[in-house]
LUMRO-323316 format. One line per 4 residues: number of its first residue (from 1); for each residue x, y, z of C-alpha. Coordinates in nm, 3 decimals. Example, Ala and Ser with C-alpha at 12.3 -4.5 7.8 and 13.67 -1.06 7.14 Angstrom:
1	1.230 -0.450 0.780  1.367 -0.106 0.714
This chain:
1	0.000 0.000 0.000  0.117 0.374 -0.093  0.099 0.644 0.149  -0.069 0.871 -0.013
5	0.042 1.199 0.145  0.350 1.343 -0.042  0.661 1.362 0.126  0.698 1.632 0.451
9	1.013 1.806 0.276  0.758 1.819 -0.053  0.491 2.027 0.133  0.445 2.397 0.119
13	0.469 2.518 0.383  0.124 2.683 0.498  0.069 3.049 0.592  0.218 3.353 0.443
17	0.553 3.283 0.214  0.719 3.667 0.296  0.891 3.672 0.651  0.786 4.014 0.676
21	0.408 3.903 0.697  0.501 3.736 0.997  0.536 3.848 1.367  0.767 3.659 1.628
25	0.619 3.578 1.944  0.787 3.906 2.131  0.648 4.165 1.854  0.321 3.966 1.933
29	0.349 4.070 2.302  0.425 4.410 2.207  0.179 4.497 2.011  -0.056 4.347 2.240
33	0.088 4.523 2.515  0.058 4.158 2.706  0.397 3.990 2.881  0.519 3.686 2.696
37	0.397 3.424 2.898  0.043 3.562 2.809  0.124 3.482 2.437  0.264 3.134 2.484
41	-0.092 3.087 2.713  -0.289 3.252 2.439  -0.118 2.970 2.223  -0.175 2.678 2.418
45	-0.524 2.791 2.498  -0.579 2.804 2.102  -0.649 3.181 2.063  -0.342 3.213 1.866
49	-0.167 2.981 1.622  0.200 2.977 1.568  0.414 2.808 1.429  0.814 2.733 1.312
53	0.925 2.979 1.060  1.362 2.944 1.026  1.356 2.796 1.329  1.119 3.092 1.500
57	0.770 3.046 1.619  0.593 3.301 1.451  0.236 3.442 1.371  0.080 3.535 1.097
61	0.079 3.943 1.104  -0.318 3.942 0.971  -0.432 3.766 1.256  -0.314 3.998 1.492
65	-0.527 4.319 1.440  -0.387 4.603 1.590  -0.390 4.551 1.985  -0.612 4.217 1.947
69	-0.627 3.915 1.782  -0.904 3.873 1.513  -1.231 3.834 1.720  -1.340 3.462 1.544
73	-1.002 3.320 1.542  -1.005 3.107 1.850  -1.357 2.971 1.769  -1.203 2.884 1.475
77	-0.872 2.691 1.580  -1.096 2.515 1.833  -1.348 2.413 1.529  -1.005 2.278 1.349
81	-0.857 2.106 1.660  -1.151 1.930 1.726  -1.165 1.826 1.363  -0.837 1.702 1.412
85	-0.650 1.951 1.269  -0.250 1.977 1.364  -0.145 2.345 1.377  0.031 2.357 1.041
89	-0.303 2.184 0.888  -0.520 2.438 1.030  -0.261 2.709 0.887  -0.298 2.545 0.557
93	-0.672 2.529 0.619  -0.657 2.949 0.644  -0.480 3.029 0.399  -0.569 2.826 0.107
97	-0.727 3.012 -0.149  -1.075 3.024 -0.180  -1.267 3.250 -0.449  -1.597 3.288 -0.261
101	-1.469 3.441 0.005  -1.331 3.821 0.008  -0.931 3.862 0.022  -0.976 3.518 -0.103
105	-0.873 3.277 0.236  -1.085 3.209 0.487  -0.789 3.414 0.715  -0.834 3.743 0.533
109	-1.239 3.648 0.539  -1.205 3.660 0.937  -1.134 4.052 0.947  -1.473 4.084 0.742
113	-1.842 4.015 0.808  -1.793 3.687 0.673  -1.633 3.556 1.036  -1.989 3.347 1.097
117	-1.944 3.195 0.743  -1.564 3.079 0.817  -1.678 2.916 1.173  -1.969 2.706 0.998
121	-1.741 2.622 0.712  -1.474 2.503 1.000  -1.701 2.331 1.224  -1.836 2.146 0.921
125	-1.500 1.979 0.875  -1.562 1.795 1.185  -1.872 1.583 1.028
């Protein structure tokens, strides 16, 4: 029998492909005024997703939205954890390009009204 997922080194990696549309975990803290500690629980609690960039954790700089975090997102990671999603998959999950929705992923359709539409789409993954 095959496997039939390609090979780890042959996937793309998921998120944003310019470094500079990424924040490390520190510039996170800054800009949310919050102490570091408060990230890494933000990130364990699934109201942020990070993951390894060059060998940094980092964030994706559109899910951070000024001095919060993008009001659906943790509904959202929760949807894809409990659909058994790994953190990269659920990266891959919002960012992969979808036409119906506007700025084209469902992550850019979480800083419109479109948020409710990107939590039933998520939770339906689970069924």
């Amino acid at each position: 029998m095959t496997n039939s997922l390609p090979a780890e080194s042959t996937v793309p990696e998921a998120g944003p492909t310019d470094l500079a549309d990424w924040l490390t975990l520190p510039d996170v803290a800054e800009r949310l005024d919050l102490s570091i500690s408060k990230v890494h629980q933000m990130i364990r609690d699934r109201e942020l997703i990070a993951v390894r960039r060059d060998g940094v954790r980092r964030i994706p700089v559109d899910l951070v939205a000024n001095r919060t975090i993008r009001k659906h997102l943790p509904g959202v990671l929760t949807l894809l954890a409990d659909a058994g999603y790994d953190d990269e998959a659920a990266l891959r999950w919002l960012y992969e390009p979808d036409d119906s929705l506007p700025g084209r992923t469902p992550a850019a359709a979480l800083a419109s009204d479109q948020a409710r539409e990107i939590k039933r789409r998520a939770q339906a993954l689970g069924f």
